[in-house]
C-alpha positions as CSV (number, residue, x, y, z in Angstrom):
1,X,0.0,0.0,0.0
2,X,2.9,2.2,0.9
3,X,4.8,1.6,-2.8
4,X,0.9,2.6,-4.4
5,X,0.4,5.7,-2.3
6,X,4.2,6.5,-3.4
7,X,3.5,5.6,-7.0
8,X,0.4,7.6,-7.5
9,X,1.9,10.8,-5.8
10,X,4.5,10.9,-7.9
11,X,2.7,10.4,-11.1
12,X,0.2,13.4,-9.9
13,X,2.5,15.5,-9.0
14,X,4.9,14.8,-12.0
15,X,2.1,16.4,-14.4
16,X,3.5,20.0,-14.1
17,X,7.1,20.8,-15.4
18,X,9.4,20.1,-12.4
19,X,13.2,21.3,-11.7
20,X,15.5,18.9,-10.9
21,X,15.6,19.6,-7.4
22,X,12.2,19.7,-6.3
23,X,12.2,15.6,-8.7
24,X,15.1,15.0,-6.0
25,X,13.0,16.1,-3.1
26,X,9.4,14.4,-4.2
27,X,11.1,11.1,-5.0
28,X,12.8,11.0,-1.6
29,X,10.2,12.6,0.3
30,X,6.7,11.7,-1.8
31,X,5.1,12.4,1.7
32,X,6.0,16.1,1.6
33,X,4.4,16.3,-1.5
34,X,1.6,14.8,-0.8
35,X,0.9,17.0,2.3
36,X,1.3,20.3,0.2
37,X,-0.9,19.2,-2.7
38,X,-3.4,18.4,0.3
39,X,-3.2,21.7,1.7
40,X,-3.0,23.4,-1.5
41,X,-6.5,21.9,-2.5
42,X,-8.4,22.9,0.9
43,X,-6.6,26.5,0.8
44,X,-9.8,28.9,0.7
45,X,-8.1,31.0,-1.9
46,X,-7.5,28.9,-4.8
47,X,-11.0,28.5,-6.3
48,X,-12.2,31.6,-5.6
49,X,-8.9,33.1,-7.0
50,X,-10.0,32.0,-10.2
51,X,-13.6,32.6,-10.1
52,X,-13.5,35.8,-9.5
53,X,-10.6,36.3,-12.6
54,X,-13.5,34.8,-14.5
55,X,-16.2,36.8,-13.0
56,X,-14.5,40.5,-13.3
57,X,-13.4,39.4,-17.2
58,X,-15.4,41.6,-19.8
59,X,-17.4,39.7,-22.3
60,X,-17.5,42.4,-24.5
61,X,-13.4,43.5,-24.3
62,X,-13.0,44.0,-28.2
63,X,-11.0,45.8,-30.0
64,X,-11.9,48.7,-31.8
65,X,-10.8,50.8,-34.9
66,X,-11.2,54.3,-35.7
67,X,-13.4,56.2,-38.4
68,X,-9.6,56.7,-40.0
69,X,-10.4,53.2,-41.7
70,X,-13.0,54.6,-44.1
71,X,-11.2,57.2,-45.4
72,X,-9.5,56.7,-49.0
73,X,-10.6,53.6,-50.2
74,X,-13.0,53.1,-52.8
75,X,-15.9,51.5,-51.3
76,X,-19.0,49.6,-53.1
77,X,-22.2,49.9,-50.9
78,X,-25.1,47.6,-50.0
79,X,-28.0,47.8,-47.9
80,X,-28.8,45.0,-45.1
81,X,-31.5,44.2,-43.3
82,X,-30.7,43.8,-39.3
83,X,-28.6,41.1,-38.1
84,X,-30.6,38.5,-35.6
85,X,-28.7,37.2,-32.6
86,X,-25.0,39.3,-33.3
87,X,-23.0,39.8,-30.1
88,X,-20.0,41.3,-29.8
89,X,-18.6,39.4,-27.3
90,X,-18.2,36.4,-29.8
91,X,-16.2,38.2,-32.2
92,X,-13.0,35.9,-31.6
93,X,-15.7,32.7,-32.8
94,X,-16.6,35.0,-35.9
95,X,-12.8,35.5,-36.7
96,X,-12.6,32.0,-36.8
97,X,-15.8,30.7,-38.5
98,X,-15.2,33.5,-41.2
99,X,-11.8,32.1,-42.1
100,X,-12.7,29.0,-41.5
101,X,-15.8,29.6,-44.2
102,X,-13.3,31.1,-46.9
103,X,-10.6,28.7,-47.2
104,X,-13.2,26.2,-47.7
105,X,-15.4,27.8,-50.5
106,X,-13.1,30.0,-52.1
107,X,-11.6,27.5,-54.7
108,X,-14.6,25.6,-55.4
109,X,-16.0,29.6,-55.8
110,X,-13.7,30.8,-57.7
111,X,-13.6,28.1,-60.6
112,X,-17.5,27.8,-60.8
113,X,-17.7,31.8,-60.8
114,X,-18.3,32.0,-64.6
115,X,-21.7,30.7,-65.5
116,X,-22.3,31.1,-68.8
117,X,-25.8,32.5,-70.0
118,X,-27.9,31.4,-72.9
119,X,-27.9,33.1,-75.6
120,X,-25.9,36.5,-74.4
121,X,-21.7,36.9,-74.6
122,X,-21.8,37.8,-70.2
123,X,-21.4,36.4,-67.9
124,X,-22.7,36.0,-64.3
125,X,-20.7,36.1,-61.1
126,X,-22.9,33.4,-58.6
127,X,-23.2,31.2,-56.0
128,X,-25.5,28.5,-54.6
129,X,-28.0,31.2,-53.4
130,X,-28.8,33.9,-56.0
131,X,-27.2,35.5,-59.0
132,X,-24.8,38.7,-57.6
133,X,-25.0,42.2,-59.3
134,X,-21.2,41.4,-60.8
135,X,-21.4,41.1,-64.3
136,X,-18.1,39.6,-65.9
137,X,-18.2,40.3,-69.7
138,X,-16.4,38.5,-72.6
139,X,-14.0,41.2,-72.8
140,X,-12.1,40.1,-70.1
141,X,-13.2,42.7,-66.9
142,X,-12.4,40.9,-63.5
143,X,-11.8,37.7,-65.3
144,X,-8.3,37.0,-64.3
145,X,-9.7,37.9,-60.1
146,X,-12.8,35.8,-60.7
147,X,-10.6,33.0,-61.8
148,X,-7.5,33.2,-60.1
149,X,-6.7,31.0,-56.9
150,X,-7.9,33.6,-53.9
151,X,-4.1,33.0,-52.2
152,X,-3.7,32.5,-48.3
153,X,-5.5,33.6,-46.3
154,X,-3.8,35.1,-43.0
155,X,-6.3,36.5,-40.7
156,X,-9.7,38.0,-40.2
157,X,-10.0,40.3,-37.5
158,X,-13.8,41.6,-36.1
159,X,-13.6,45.1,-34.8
160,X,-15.6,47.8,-33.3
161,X,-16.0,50.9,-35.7
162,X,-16.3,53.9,-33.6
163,X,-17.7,56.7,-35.7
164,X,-19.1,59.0,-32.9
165,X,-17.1,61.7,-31.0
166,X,-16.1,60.1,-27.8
167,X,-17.5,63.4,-25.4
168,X,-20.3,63.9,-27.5
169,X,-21.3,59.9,-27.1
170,X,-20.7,59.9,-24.0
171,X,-22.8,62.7,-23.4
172,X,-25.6,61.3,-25.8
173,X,-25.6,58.0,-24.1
174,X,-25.7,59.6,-20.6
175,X,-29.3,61.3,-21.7
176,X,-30.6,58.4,-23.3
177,X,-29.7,56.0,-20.4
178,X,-31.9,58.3,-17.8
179,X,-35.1,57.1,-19.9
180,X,-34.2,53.3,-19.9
181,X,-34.0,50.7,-18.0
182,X,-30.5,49.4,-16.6
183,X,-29.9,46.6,-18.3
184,X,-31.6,47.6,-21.5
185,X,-29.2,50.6,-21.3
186,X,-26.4,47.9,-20.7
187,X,-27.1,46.2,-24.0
188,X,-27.2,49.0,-26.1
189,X,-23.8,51.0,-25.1
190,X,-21.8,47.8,-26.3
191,X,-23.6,48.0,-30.2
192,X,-20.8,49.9,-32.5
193,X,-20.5,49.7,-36.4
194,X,-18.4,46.7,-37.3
195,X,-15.2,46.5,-39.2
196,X,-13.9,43.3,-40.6
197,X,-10.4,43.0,-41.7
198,X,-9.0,40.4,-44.2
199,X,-5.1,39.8,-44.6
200,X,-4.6,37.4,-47.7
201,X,-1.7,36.8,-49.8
202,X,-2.5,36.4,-53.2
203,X,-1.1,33.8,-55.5
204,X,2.5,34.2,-56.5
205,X,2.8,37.4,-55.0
206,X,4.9,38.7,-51.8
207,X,3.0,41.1,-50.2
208,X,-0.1,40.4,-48.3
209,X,-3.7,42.1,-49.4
210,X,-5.8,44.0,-47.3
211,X,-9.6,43.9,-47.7
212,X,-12.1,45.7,-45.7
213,X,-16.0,45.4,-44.6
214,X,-17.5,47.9,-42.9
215,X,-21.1,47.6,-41.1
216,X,-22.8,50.3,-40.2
217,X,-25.1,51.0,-37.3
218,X,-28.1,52.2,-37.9
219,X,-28.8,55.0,-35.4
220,X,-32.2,56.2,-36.5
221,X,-34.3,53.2,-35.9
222,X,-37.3,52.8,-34.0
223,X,-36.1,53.0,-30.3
224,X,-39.5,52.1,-28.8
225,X,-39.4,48.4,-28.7
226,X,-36.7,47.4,-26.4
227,X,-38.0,43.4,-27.0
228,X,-36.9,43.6,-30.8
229,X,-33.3,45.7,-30.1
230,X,-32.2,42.8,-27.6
231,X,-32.6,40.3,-30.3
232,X,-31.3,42.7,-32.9
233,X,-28.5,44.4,-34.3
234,X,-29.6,47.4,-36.8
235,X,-26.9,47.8,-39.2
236,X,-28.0,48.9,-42.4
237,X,-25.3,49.9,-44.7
238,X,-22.3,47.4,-45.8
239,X,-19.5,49.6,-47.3
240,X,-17.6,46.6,-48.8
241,X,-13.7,46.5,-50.5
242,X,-12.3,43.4,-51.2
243,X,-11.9,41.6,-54.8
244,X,-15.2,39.9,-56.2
245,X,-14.6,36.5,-54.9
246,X,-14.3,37.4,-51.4
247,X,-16.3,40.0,-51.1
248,X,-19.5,37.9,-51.9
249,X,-17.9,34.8,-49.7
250,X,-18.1,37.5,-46.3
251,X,-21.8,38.8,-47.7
252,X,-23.1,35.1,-48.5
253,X,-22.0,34.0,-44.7
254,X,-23.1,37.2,-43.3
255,X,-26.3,36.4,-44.4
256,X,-26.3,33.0,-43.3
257,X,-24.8,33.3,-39.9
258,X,-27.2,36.5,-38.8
259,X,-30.2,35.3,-40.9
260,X,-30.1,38.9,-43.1
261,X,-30.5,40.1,-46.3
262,X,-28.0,42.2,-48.2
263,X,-28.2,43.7,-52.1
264,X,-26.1,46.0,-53.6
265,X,-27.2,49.8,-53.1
266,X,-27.5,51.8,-56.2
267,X,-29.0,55.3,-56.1
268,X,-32.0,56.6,-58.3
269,X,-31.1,60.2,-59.7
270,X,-33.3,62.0,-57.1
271,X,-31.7,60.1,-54.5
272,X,-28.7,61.5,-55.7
273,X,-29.7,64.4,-55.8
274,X,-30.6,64.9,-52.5
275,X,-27.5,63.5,-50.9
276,X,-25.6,66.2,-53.0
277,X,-27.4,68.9,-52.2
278,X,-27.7,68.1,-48.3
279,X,-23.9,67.9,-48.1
280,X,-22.7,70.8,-50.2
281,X,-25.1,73.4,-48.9
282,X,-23.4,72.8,-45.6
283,X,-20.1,73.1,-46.8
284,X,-19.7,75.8,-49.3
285,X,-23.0,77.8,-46.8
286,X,-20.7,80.5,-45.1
287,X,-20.1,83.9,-45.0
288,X,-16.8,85.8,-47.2
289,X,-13.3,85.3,-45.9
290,X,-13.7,82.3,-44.2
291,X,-10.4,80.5,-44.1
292,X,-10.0,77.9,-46.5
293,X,-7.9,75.2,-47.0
294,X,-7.0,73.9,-50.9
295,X,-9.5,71.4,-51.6
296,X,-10.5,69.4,-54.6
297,X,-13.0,71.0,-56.9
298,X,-16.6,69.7,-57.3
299,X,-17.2,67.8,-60.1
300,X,-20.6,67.2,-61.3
301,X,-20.7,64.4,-64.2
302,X,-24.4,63.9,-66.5
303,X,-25.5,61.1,-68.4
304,X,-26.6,62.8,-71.8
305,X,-29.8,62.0,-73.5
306,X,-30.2,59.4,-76.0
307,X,-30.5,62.0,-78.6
308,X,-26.7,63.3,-78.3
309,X,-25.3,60.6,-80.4
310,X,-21.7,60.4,-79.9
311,X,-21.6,61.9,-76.3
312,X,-22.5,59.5,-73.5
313,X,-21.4,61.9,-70.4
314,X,-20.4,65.3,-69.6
315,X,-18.4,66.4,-66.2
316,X,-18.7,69.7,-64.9
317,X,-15.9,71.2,-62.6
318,X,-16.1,74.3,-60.2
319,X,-13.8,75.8,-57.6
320,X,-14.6,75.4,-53.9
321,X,-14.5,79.7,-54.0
322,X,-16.5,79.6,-56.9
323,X,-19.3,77.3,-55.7
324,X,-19.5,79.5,-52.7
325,X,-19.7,82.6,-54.6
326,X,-23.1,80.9,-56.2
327,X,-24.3,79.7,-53.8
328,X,-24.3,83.3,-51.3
329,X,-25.5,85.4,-54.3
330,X,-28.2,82.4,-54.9
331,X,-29.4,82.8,-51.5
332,X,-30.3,86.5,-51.5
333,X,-32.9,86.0,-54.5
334,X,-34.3,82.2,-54.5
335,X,-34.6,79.2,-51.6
336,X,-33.6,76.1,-54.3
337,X,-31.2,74.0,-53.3
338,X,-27.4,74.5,-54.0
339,X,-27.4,72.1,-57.0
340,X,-30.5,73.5,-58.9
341,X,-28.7,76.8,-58.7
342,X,-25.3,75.8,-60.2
343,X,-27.5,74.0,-62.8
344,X,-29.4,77.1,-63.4
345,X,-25.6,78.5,-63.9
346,X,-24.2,76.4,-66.2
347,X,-27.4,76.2,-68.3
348,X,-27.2,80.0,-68.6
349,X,-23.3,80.1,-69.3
350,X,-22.8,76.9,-71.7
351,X,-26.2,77.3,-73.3
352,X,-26.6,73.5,-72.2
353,X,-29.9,72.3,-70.7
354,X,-28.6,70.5,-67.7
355,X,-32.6,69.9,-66.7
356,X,-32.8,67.0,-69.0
357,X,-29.8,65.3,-68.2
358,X,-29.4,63.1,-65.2
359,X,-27.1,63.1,-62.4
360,X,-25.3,59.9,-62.1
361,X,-21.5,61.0,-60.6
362,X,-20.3,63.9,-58.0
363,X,-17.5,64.3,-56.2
364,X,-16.0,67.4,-53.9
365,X,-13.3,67.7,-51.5
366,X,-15.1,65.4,-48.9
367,X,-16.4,62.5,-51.0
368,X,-16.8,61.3,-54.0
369,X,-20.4,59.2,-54.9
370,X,-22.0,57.4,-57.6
371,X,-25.2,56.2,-58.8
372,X,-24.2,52.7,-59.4
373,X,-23.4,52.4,-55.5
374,X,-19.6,53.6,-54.7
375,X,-18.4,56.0,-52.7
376,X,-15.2,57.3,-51.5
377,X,-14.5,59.2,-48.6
378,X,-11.9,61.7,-47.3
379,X,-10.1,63.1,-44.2
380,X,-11.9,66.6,-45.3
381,X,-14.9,65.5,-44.3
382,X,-14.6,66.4,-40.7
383,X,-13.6,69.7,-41.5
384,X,-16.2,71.0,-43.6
385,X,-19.6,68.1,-42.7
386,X,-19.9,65.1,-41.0
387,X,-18.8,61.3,-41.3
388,X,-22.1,60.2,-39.5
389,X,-24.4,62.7,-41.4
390,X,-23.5,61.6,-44.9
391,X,-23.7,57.5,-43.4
392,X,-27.3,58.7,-42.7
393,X,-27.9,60.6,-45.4
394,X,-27.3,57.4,-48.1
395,X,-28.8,55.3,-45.6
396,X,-32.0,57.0,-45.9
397,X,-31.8,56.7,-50.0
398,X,-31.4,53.8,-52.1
399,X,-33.1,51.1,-53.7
């Protein structure tokens, strides 16, 4: 009994790494072992060491990238409907069922990508669910990406997208949390916009890729049904820029994973229109001798009607001074919107009728947007508008 008491302290006890001397010690003394694993296991501060490192550990610790990420990159936009069941605090699982999701579909997407279609010389970008907005053609656009082996894929990375102004959140969310409950209020100060990073390294090359997915929160929503905000996440924009492949891998399990719907945003001329309008009559709306900083100019580009044969498009281009100019001398004889008065402009100086053509491009030292649903943004914009109101200004347009 004494050699088994012996033999099965030492093998317990042999389980964590060991320095020589304390082997020397526990083979010639296995009863001093035994007495300190003995007290060690009835100390009253072991367990409850550990529970309460488990207890004060934040569920919700992520990290989190700054507005900085969505300026200068070309993004192509979609709309979403809200995501059921997304919590932050499993961001670390979503890294790894996202990656895991990728390698696994990307060949088998990538060489099925090109579906023929009867009778026409295009072809579809597709997968198992529905037909994509991508069109490849016979020409050769995005044939070699489509095709090509995706490469290795390094990491994906789920991050909090802070768009807000830390004080003026704070504040915000300090007068909204008076009116709710606790724990409702608890929920809701933990929902950000999303970022989702992908490092790849392409096939045959040497430097890794960076692709991007931005989700944005919806912040307008109906806040009067607390049941339906704790079983859903509002995001209602995807700002998405990645190559065509994995793009629609991250929307197709985006979809599956929060049970949503997403389709590619693209802007009827009136909705246009009004985005424009809203954002440059806040910028260029001042009084003379304003200081300015060098910007890019605005540039307006129209689709021309059927009946110019030959012309398809025309661009327009105006100083930031000169915009202004019109727009102060506008406002001391009519109330239409900044837009209608440089068309009014140019109709009267190029003898063109601007009314009959349609707005499908514009662009100014804060963003750049078109009808077909892309958008860039810049630094600028925090200068002169407002990151958040432009998000909500698209967000309220599209189709």
């Amino acid at each position: 009994m004494a050699s088994l008491a012996q033999s099965e302290s030492l093998d317990s006890s042999i389980r964590k790494p060991r320095t020589r001397a304390t082997l020397h010690s526990l083979i010639h003394n296995p009863s001093q072992e035994r007495d300190s694993a003995t007290t060690d296991s009835q100390s009253p501060r072991a367990h409850p060491r550990k529970k309460a490192r488990h207890e004060d550990q934040d569920d919700t610790e992520t990290t989190s990238a700054s507005k900085d990420a969505m300026f200068n990159k070309t993004w192509n936009l979609y709309r979403t409907t809200p995501f059921f069941h997304h919590d932050q605090s499993q961001y670390s699982i979503y890294e790894q069922e996202l990656l895991s999701f990728i390698a696994a579909n990307a060949v088998n997407f990538a060489s099925s990508a090109l579906n023929p279609q009867p009778g026409s010389d295009t072809s579809a970008l597709i997968n198992s669910n529905r037909a994509f907005p991508v069109q490849i053609d016979s020409a050769g656009h995005n044939i070699i990406e489509t095709l090509d082996h995706p490469g290795d894929i390094k990491s994906v990375t789920f991050e909090r997208l802070i768009l807000e102004d830390p004080k003026a959140d704070e504040e915000q969310g300090q007068d909204q949390n008076q009116d709710q409950h606790p724990d409702q209020s608890r929920r809701d100060q933990h929902k950000d916009s999303l970022l989702i990073t992908l490092t790849i390294r392409p096939k045959g090359k040497v430097k890794d890729q960076v692709y991007y997915c931005a989700l944005m929160l919806d912040r307008t929503h109906d806040k009067d049904r607390p049941a339906a905000r704790s079983e859903f996440t509002h995001f209602n924009l995807v700002f998405l820029k990645t190559s065509a492949v994995i793009g629609q891998l991250v929307l197709q399990w985006l979809e599956r994973k929060f049970d949503c719907r997403i389709c590619r945003l693209l802007f009827q001329t009136f909705e246009l229109r009004k985005i424009v309008d809203s954002s440059l009559e806040v910028m260029y709306k001042h009084a003379e001798g304003r200081a300015e900083k060098k910007g890019r100019s605005i540039e307006l580009t129209y689709a021309l009607p059927p009946a110019a044969t030959g012309l398809k498009t025309i661009t327009v281009s105006l100083q930031p001074d000169e915009a202004r100019q019109l727009l102060m001398s506008r406002l001391e004889q009519s109330r239409a919107g900044i837009l209608e008065g440089l068309e009014e402009h140019l109709s009267r100086s190029m003898r063109i009728d601007f009314g009959r053509m349609e707005l499908t491009r514009a662009g100014c030292t804060a963003w750049y947007i078109a009808g077909e649903g892309k958008a860039k943004i810049f630094e600028a914009i925090e200068d002169r508008y407002s990151l958040l109101d432009l998000l909500q200004s698209i967000g309220r347009c599209g189709t």
